[in-house]
C-alpha positions as CSV (number, residue, x, y, z in Angstrom):
1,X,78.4,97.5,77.7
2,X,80.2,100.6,77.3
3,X,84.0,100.9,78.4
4,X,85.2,104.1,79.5
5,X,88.7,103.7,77.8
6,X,90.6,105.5,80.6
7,X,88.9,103.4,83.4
8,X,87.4,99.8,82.7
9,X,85.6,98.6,85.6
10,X,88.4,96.3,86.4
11,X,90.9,98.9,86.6
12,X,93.1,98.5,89.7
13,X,95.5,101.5,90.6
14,X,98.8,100.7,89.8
15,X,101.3,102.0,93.0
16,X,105.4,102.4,92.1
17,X,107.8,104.3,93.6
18,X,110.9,105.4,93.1
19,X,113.8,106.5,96.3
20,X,116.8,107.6,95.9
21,X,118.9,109.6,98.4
22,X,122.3,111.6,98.2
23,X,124.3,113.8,100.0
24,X,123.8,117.5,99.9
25,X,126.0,119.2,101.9
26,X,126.4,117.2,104.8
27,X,122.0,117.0,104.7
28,X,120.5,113.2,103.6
29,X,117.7,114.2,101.5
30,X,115.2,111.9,100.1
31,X,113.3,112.4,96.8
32,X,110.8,110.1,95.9
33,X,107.4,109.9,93.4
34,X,104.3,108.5,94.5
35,X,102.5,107.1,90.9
36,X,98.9,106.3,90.9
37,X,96.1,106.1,88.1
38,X,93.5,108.1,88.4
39,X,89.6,107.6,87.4
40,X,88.3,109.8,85.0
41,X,86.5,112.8,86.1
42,X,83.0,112.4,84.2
43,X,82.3,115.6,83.0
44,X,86.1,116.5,81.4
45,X,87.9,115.1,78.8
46,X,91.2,115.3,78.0
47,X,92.1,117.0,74.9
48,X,93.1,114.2,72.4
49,X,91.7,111.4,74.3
50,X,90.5,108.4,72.9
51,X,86.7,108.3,73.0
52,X,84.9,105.2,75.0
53,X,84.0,102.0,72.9
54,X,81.3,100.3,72.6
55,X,81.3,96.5,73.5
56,X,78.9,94.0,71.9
57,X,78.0,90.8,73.9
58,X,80.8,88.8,72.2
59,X,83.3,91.2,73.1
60,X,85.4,92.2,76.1
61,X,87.8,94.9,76.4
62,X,91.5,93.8,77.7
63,X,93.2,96.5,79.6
64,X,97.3,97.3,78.7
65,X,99.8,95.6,80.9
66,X,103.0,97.7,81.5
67,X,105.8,96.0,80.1
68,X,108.5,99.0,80.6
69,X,107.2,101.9,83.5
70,X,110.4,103.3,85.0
71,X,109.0,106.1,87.8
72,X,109.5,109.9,86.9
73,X,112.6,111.1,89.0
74,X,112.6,114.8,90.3
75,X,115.7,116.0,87.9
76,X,119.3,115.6,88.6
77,X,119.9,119.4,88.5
78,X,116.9,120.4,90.6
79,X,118.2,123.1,92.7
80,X,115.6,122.5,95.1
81,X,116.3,120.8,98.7
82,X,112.9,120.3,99.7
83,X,109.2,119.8,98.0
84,X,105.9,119.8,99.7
85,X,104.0,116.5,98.5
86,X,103.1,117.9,94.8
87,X,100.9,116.7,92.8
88,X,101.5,116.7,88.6
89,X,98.3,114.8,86.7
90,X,99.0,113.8,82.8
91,X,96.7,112.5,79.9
92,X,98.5,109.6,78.2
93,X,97.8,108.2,75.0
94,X,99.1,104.5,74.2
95,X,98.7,103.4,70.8
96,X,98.0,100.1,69.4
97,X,101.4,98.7,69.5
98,X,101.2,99.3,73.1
99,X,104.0,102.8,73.1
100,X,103.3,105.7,74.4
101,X,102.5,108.7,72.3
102,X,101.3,111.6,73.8
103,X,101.5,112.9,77.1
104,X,100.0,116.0,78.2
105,X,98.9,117.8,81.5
106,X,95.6,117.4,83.0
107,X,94.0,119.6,85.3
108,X,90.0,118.6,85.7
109,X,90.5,117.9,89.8
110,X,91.9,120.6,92.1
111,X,94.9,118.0,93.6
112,X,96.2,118.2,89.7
113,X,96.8,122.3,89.5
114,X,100.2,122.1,90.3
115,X,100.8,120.3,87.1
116,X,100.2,123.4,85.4
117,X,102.2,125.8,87.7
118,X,105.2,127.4,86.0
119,X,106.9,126.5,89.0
120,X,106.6,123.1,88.1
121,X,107.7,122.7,84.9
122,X,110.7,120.7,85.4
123,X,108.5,118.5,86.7
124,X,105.9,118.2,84.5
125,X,108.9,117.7,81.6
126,X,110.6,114.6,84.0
127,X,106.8,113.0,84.1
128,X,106.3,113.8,80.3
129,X,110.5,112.9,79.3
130,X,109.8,109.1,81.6
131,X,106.0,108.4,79.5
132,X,106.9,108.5,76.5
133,X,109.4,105.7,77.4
134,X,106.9,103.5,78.6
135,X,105.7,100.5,76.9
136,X,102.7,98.0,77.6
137,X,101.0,94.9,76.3
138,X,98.8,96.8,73.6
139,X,95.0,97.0,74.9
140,X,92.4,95.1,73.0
141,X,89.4,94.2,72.1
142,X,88.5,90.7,71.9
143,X,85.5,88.7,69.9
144,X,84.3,85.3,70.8
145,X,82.5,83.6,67.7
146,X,78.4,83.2,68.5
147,X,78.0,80.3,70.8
148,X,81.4,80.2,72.7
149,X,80.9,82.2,75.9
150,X,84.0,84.4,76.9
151,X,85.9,84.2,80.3
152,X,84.5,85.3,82.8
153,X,87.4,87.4,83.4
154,X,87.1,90.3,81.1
155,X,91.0,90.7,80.4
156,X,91.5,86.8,79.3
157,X,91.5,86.7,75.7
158,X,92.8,82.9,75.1
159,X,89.8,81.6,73.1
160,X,89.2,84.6,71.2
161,X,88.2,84.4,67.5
162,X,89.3,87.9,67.0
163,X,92.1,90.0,68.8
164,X,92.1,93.7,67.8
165,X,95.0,96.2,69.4
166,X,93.1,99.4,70.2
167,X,94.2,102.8,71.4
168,X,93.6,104.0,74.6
169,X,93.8,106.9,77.0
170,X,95.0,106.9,80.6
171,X,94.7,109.2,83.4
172,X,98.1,109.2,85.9
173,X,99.1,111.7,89.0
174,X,102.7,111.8,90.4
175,X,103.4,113.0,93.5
176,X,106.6,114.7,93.7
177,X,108.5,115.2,97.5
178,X,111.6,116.3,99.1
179,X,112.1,115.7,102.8
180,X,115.4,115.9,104.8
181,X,115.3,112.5,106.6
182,X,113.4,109.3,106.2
183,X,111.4,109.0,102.7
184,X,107.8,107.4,103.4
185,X,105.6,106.3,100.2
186,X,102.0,107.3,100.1
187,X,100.0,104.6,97.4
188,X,97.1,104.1,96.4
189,X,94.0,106.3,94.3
190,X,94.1,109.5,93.8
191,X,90.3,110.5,95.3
């Protein structure tokens, strides 16, 4: 079976989001981030993503847990007072000891290209500056001996004979907004 490291068949989007409002003068403004994973787009790779593995019948491939995800927060000194819904996508690369070690943008869909907008960069540095905080349960690849069938559930591991931390890419998009008035979350895939 072959595992496409930035999207196992089991992968569920995973929907955060951060609100915080503050007076500007005399104006309630809200600024939030709508965080979703995305499912790799088949015909781009990232640059320094991890390639797919190949699983043997023995073998399943357990997907990271986050541990430690605090949500990107549109920067303090942002001079802006409002945002239309923008959309920043990154690469990230989390290494075996489950940390984060490279982020970078990633533009292979249309809803990503403001990620690469100069514009933007304070944005894309607040995504990048939160990742590489991040921490998970390390991903893995786990071996049954010959005879002992695995859990049907491919992220179990108890029973394994073998437990081996592997690298592995991910594929994220933040949504950064500012509207005066009521904040409301989007979640969910990115298409």
């Amino acid at each position: 079976m072959r595992v496409r490291i930035a999207f196992a068949a089991s992968v569920l989007a995973l929907a955060a989001c951060a609100h915080r409002s503050e007076p500007m003068e005399s104006i309630e403004r809200s600024r939030h981030v709508d965080q979703r994973m995305l499912v790799p787009n088949a015909t781009a790779a990232a640059a320094g993503a991890i390639e797919a593995y190949e699983m043997r019948a023995q073998e399943h491939f357990r997907m990271p847990q986050a541990i430690d995800a605090p949500t990107p927060e549109l920067p303090a000194d942002s001079p802006r007072t409002t945002l239309v819904p923008t959309t920043l996508c990154v690469h990230i690369v989390v290494s075996e000891q489950g940390r984060v070690q490279l982020v970078e943008p990633h533009n292979d869909r249309p809803e990503c290209a403001a990620g690469i907008a100069a514009e933007n960069a304070d944005l894309l540095q607040a995504v990048q500056d939160r990742l590489l905080q991040w921490t998970y349960t390390p991903a893995a690849i786990c071996t049954w001996n010959a005879g002992t069938p695995p859990p049907a559930d491919e992220g179990d591991c108890s029973g394994a004979a073998k437990i081996e931390p592997v690298p592995l890419s991910l594929l994220y998009a933040f949504t950064f907004e500012i509207r005066e008035g009521k904040a409301m979350v989007r979640g969910g895939r990115a298409p």
